[in-house]
Structures are given as structure tokens and as C-alpha cells.
C-alpha positions in Angstrom: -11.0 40.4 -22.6 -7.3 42.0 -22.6 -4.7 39.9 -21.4 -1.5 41.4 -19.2 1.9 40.7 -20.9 4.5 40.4 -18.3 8.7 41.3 -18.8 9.5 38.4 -20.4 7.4 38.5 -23.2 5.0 35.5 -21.9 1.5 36.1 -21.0 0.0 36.5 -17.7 -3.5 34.9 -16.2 -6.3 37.8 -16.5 -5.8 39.4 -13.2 -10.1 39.9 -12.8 -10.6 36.2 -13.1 -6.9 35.6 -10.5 -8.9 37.4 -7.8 -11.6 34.8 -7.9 -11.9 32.0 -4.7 -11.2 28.9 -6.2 -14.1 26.6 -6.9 -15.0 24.5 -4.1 -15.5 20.7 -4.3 -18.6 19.7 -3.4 -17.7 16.2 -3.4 -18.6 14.5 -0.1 -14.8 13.5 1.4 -14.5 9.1 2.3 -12.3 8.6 4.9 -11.3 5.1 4.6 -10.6 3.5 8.1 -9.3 -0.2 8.1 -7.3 -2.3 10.7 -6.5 -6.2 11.7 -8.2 -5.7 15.7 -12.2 -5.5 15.2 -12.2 -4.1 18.6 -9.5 -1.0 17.7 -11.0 -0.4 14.5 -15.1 -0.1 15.9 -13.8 2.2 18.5 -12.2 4.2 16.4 -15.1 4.7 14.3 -17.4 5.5 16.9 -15.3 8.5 18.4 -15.1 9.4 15.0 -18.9 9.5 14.2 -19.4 10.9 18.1 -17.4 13.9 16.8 -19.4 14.7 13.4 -23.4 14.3 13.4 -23.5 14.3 9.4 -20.6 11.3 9.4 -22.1 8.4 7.8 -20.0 5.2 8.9 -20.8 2.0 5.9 -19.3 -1.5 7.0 -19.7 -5.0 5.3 -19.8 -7.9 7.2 -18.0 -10.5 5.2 -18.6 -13.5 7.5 -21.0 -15.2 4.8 -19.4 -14.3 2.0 -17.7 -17.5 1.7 -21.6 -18.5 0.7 -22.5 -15.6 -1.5 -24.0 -13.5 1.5 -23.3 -10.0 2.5 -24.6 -8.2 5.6 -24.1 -4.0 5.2 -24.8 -1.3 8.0 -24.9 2.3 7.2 -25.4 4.3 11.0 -24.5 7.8 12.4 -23.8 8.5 15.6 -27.6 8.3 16.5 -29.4 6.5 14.0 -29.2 2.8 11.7 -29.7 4.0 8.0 -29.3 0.8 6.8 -29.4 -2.9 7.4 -29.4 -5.1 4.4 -28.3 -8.0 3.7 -27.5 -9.3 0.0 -26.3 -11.9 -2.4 -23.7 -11.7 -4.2 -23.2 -13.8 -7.9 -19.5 -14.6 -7.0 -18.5 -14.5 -3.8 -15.0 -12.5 -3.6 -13.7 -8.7 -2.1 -13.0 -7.5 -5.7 -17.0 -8.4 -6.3 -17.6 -7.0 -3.5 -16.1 -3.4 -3.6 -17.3 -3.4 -7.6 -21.1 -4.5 -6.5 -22.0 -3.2 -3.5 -19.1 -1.4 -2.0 -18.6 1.6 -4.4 -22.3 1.7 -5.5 -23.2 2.2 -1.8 -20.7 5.5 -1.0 -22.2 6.8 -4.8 -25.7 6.1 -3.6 -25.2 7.8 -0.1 -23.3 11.1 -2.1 -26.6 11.5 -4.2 -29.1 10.8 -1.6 -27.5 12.5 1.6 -25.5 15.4 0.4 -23.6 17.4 2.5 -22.7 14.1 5.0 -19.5 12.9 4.8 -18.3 9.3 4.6 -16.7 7.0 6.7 -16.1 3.5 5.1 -14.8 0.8 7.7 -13.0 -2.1 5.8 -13.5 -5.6 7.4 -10.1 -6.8 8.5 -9.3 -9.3 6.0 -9.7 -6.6 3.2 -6.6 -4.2 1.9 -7.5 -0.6 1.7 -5.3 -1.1 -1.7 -7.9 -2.9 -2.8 -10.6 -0.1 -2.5 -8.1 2.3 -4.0 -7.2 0.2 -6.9 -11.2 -0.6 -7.3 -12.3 3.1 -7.4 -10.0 4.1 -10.0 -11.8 1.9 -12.6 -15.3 0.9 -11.1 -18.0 2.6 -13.0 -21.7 3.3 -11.4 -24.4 4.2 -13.4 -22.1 5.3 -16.2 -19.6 7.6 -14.7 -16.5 6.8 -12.0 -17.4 6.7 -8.7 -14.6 9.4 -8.0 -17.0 11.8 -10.2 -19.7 11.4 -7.1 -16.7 10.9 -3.9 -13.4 11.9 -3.0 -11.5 10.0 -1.2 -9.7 11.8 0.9 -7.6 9.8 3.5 -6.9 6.1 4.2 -6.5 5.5 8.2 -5.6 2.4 9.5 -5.8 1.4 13.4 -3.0 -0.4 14.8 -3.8 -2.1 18.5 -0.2 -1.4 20.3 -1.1 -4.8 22.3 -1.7 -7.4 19.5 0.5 -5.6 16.4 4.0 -7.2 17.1 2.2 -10.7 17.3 -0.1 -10.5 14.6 3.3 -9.0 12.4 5.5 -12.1 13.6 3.1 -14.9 13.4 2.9 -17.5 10.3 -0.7 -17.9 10.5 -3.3 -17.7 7.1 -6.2 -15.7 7.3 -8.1 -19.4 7.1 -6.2 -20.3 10.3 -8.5 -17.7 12.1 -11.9 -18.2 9.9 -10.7 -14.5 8.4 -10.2 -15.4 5.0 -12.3 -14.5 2.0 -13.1 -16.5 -0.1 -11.6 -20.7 -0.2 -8.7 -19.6 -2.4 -7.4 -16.8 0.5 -4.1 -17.9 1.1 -3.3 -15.0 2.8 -0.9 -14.6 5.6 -2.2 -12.7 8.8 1.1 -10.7 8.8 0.4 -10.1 5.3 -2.9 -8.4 5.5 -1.6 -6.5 8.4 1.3 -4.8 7.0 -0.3 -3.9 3.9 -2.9 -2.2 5.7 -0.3 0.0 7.6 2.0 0.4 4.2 -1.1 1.7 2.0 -2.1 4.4 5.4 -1.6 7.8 5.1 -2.2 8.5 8.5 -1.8 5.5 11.3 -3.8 5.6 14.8 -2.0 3.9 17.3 -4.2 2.6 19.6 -3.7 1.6 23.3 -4.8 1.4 26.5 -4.1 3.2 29.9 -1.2 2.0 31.7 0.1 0.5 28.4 3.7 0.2 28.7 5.6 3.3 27.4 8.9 1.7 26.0 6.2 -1.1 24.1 4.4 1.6 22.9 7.3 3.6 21.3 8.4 0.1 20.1 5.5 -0.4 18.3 5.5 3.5 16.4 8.9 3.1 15.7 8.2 0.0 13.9 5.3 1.6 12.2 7.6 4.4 11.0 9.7 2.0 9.3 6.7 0.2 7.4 5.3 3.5 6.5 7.7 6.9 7.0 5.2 8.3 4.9 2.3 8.2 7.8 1.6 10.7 10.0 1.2 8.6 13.3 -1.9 9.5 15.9 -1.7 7.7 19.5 -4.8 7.2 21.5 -5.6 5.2 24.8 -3.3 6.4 27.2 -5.9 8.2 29.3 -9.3 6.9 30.6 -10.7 9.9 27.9 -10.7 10.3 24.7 -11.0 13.7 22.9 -13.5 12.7 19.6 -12.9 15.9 18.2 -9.7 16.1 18.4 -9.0 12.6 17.0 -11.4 13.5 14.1 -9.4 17.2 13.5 -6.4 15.1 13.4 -7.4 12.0 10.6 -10.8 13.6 8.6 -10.6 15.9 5.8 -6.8 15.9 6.2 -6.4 15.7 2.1 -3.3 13.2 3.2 -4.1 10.8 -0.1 -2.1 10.8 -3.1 -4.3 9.1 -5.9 -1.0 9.0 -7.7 1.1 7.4 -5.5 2.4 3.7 -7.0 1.5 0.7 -4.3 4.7 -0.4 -2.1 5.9 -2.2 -5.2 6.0 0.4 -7.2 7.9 3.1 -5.1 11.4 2.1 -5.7 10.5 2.2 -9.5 9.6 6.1 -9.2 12.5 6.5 -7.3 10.7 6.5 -3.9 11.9 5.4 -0.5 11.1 2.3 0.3 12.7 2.4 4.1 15.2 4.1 6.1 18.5 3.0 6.0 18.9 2.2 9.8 21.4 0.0 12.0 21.4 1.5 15.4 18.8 1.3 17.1 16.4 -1.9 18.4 13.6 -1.3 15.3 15.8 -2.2 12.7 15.6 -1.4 8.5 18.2 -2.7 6.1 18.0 -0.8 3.0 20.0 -2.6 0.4 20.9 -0.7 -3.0 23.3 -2.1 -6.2 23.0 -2.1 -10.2 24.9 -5.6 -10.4 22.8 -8.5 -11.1 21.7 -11.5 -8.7 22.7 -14.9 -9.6 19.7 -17.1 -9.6 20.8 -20.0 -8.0 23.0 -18.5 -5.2 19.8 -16.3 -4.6 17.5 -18.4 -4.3 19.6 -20.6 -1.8 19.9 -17.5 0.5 16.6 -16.6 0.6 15.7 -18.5 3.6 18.7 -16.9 5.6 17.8 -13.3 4.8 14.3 -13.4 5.9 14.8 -15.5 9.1 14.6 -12.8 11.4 13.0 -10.2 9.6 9.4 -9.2 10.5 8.6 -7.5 6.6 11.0 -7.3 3.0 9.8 -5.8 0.6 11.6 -4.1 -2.8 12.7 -4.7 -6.3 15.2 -6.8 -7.7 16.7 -8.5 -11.0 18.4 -11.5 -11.7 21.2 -12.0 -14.4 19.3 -15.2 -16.1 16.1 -12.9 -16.6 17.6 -9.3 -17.2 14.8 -7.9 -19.0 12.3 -8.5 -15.8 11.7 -5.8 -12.6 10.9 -8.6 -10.1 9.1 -7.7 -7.3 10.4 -9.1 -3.2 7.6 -9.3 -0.7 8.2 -11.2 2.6 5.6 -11.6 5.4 4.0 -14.0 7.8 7.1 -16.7 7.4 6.8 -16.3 3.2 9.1 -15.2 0.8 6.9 -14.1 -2.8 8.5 -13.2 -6.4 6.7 -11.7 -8.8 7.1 -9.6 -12.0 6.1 -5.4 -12.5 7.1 -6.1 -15.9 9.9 -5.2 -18.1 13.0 -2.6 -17.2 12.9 0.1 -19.9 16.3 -0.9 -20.6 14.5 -3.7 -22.4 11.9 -1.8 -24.4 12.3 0.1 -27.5 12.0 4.0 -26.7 8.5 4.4 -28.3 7.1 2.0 -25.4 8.6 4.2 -22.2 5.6 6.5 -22.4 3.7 3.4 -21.4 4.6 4.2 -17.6 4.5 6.9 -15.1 6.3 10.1 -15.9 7.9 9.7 -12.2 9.5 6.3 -13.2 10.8 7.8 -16.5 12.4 10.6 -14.9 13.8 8.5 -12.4 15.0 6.1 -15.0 16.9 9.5 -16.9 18.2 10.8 -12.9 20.2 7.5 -12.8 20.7 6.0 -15.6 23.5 3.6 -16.1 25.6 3.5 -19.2 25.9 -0.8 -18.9 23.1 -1.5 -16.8 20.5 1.3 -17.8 17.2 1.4 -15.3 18.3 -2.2 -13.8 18.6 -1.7 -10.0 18.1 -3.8 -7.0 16.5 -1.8 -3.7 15.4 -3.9 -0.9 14.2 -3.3 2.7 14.8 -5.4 5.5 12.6 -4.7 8.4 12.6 -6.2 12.1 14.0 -6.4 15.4 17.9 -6.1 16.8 18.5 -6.9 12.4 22.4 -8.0 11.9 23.0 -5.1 9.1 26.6 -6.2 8.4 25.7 -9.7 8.1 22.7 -9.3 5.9 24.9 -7.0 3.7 27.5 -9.3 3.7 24.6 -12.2 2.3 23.5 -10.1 0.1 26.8 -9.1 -1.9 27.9 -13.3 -1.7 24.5 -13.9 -4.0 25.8 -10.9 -6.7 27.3 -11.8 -10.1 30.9 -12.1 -9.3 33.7 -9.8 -11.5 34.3 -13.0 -13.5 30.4 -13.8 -14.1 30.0 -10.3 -14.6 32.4 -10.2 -17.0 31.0 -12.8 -19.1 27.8 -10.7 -20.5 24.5 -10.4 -20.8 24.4 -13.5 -23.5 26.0 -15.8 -20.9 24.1 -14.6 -17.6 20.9 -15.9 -19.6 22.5 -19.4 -19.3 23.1 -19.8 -16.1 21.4 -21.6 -13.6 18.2 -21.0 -12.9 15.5 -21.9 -10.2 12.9 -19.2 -11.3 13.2 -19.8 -14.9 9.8 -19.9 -16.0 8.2 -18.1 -13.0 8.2 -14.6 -14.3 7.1 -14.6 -18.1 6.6 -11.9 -20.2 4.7 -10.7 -23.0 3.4 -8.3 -25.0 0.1 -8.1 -22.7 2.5 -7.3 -19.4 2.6 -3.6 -19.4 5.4 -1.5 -17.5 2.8 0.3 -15.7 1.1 -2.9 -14.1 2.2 -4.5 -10.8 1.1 -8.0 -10.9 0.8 -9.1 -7.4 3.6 -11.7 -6.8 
């Protein structure tokens, strides 16, 4: 078949085969719907399934899974498909979503084509967690994205209960929500991962909620997730179905590539808006010089004290070969590691990670420091930017320190020596949950 050369000596596509419609996918399209308020989230799935007849809506009811028992529904608007209930070997949400989870939305693609799928998460369970699980769970010998495509993840916010549920220090086990005995989960935890992870957020109320609360609330919600689009629902004794649907199904809004919130500063993503005038607050805090561990460590308390969520990436001068990941929610601070800076890897290793992080790494790479960088978020309410700043800088490696070299920052003081190791089985690409 001839082949069109174009001016600049290249080659152009055949211009029959250009005038072809793209191929289609077939794929049935999961909408992935998860949220802290039972209530919010169940009504939100019923004006979605009110709004399509071929929506299929799967939930698991994890209230025996402490005991190895699993209860899962599968209804449309009209009809229960399904009622089973099932044992599971190990008791767990990973075992879950690997058993019985993923199989199902396979199962339902084979069996009911055409019908899309609408998977409501139980609220103790991340919608990371499906996402994470469905890039590697295999059914029946192929991976279950071969059969689905997931095409958005929405997550319900009740306007009346957020700013509690996002300030309180209770565990999931507090409230009989957690998942298995080792859950150690903070409520405020759960909650703002499930609105980080979103790539659309349904804000629900209630008529006569309170206007200023309710703007209070999505401007909060815009500074845990600027990358949502934001739906609000409630405010009138009706509720358009269709219109909700139209506005959070088939939207195509997910980005399988997209790192977790620990991994967008590393890629060079936002991680928050830099933001000190108004009463929903962000701190974004941004330097190459190195934390001193001690000093650090002693502040840590200070910084979060009246922040609601922090979150970011950090080093310290006694471990400079480590990306440590900040998380801080429900009333506790976590450290963990995302592995090793490139800086500290011979140049063979770099194709290891994302092309995003290596081109990120080459957009601002520092002479001295090389890919080392510190980016954290504050978020909260009425946050004293200057202050935090100010706490901030006073933890940094002084000129003096500084000047002292990489060979003496490894001597220093150090309350997190031993916390983060590394070895040859930590991979730059992996974020290991601090």
C-alpha cells in the first residue's frame, strides 16, 4: 500500500486508513464510588442507578470480615442480582479486592455485557487500594483491566459530618469500622485519602444547609484535591439523577498513570496551593537544603498542631540518600521512605522510575544537591503561614552545618536513624506506605 511522503522528508499515516473512526472500547466502564457517611454514599448510588437501567451497583459488606465472612450484593435499579455471602481464607481488604472483589466486576463484564458498573467501596476501604489491586490482580489468566475499564473514582463527601470526621483523632476501631485487628487507621485518615485519590468529589448536603458551611467545606476539598472536579447536591428537595450521572459516569476523569499523593511531588506535581489569605488555609513549603534530624523531629508536634492534613516529601541531612515520605492526619504524624533520590543511584538504575520523575529530576536539577528537595503541604483552618515558615526554616541545616558536608551531616544526631532502611529490594518506583 503507497505511503504519502510529506515536505520534510518524514512519512505520513496512509491517508485511507486516517479516515477510519477509531476503534471503540467495548470494555464495560467501573465507576468507583466510595465515601466515610454510609448514608451520603447509598444515596448517591441509588440516584445513580435510578438514572441508568443497565447500571449494575456491587457492594461488600465488611462487617464480618473480622471473622473471615463477607456479605456481597449486586442490584440495578429494579432488581437484586446477587446476594451471597462467602468465606474468605484470610480475612483482610487486600484479600478481599484480590478474591472476590475484582473477580466479581470480571465475572459481571463476561456475563452481562453492555451494563455498566458501579462498585460502592465500604467506608473503611481506600479507593487506592482498588486502583493499586487492579493493576496487578490476575483473573483467570489475564488482568482484570483486559475485561473492565475503570473509568472514574467518585467519592461522596457529607457537607454536615466532613470537618468533624477530618478534625477528630479517632481509629477506625474506635467506631467498630476497622478491617481487620491490625487496622490502626485514623478516621481522618481514611477520609482524606478517599477525597485525595477522587477525580471527581460529590458534595453532598441537605436543603437549608448553611451556604458559608457549605463553601467552607469545597474550599477545603479544593485544597485536598485541586485536581477534582467538585459536584454539589442536596440543596433542593429534588434531585436531577440524570443529571448527577451526566456529570460523574463515563466522564474518562482517571489517570491510571497518575503516582498516589506521595508520589506527586516526585513527578513534579502539585501537591497544594500555595495560599495565606483566606480562612481555608494551604502552606506549601518548598527548599533543597537539608533538615536536621533532631531539630525536626522536635518541631514536629508544633507544625501539625493546627493543621487538619500534611502531606509531602522531605530529606534529612543524616540520611541523604532517602526520599522520605510526610503524612499527617487524625492527630498523627507518619514517616516513611519512597526510596532512594536518584542523586544516590548510579545512572543505569534511573530508568527504574517514571519517565515524569526523571524529567522532573533533569527540569531542576541542582548542581550540589541534585533531585534532593523538600515540598510540603500544610492544610487547615485560619493556618499561621509566616509562623509555620518561620518553624520550618529554624529545623534547616544552618550555613555552618551546611557547610560541613555530606560526610559530617551523616553524623549528626539522629532520632530516625534506623527507621527508613534501604536496600537493594527498595525500588525508586515503590511508595512504601509510611
Amino acid at each position: 500500500m503507497k505511503t504519502v511522503s510529506n515536505k520534510m522528508g518524514g512519512v505520513s499515516a496512509n491517508p485511507i486508513t486516517d479516515a477510519l473512526p477509531a476503534r471503540v472500547d467495548q470494555r464495560p466502564a467501573v465507576t468507583v464510588l466510595s465515601g466515610f457517611s454510609p448514608g451520603a454514599v447509598h444515596a448517591t448510588a441509588q440516584a445513580l442507578l435510578l438514572a441508568e437501567d443497565r447500571l449494575l451497583a456491587i457492594r461488600h459488606d465488611l462487617t464480618g470480615i473480622r471473622d473471615g465472612r463477607l456479605r456481597r450484593t449486586v442490584r440495578s435499579a429494579t432488581e437484586l442480582i446477587e446476594d451471597v455471602t462467602t468465606t474468605l481464607v484470610h480475612g483482610c481488604v487486600s484479600c478481599t479486592l484480590r478474591e472476590d472483589v475484582l473477580p466479581t466486576l470480571v465475572r459481571l463484564a463476561r456475563t452481562r455485557p453492555g451494563s455498566d458498573l458501579l462498585l460502592v467501596l465500604p467506608p473503611s476501604v481506600e479507593p487506592e487500594a482498588v486502583a493499586s489491586a487492579s493493576e496487578h490482580c490476575v483473573v483467570d489468566g489475564a488482568p482484570v483491566t483486559d475485561a473492565v475499564r475503570f473509568d472514574s473514582y467518585v467519592t461522596v463527601v457529607d457537607t454536615e459530618r466532613f470537618l468533624d470526621d477530618l478534625a477528630s483523632t479517632d481509629d477506625l476501631s474506635d467506631r467498630d469500622s476497622h478491617a481487620a485487628g491490625d487496622d490502626h487507621r485514623a478516621v481522618a485518615e481514611v477520609v482524606v485519602h478517599q477525597v485525595e485519590f477522587s477525580d471527581t468529589v460529590v458534595l453532598w448536603s441537605r436543603p437549608g444547609a448553611d451556604t458559608l458551611e457549605l463553601s467552607r467545606v469545597g474550599a477545603l476539598v479544593h485544597r485536598l484535591a485541586p485536581w477534582s472536579i467538585q459536584v454539589t447536591v442536596g440543596t433542593t428537595a429534588q434531585l436531577d439523577c440524570t443529571g448527577l450521572s451526566t456529570l460523574v459516569r463515563r466522564t474518562g476523569r482517571h489517570n491510571p498513570r497518575r503516582p498516589g499523593i506521595l508520589g506527586l511531588a516526585l513527578e513534579g506535581r502539585s501537591i497544594a496551593v500555595d495560599d495565606a489569605g483566606s480562612d481555608v488555609t494551604s502552606v506549601l513549603f518548598e527548599t533543597r537544603r537539608p533538615f536536621h534530624p533532631q531539630r525536626l523531629h522536635d518541631a514536629l508536634e508544633d507544625l501539625t498542631e493546627h493543621a487538619l492534613r500534611g502531606r509531602g516529601q522531605l530529606w534529612i541531612a543524616s540520611q541523604p540518600d532517602t526520599v522520605l515520605a510526610f503524612e499527617f492526619a487524625g492527630g498523627g504524624v507518619s514517616l516513611g521512605t519512597l526510596g532512594y533520590w536518584l542523586a544516590a543511584l548510579p545512572a543505569e538504575r534511573w530508568t527504574e522510575t517514571s519517565d515524569e520523575r526523571r524529567i522532573a529530576a533533569d527540569l531542576s536539577w541542582d548542581p550540589y544537591y541534585g533531585d534532593r528537595r523538600t515540598v510540603l503541604a500544610l492544610i487547615g483552618l485560619r493556618l499561621d503561614h509566616a509562623a509555620i515558615t518561620e518553624r520550618l526554616n529554624a529545623c534547616l541545616l544552618t550555613d555552618a552545618e551546611l557547610a560541613d558536608g555530606f560526610d559530617a551531616w551523616r553524623r549528626l544526631p539522629d532520632p530516625f536513624a534506623g527507621c527508613f532502611p534501604l536496600t537493594d529490594d527498595n525500588t525508586i518506583t515503590e511508595e512504601n506506605q509510611p
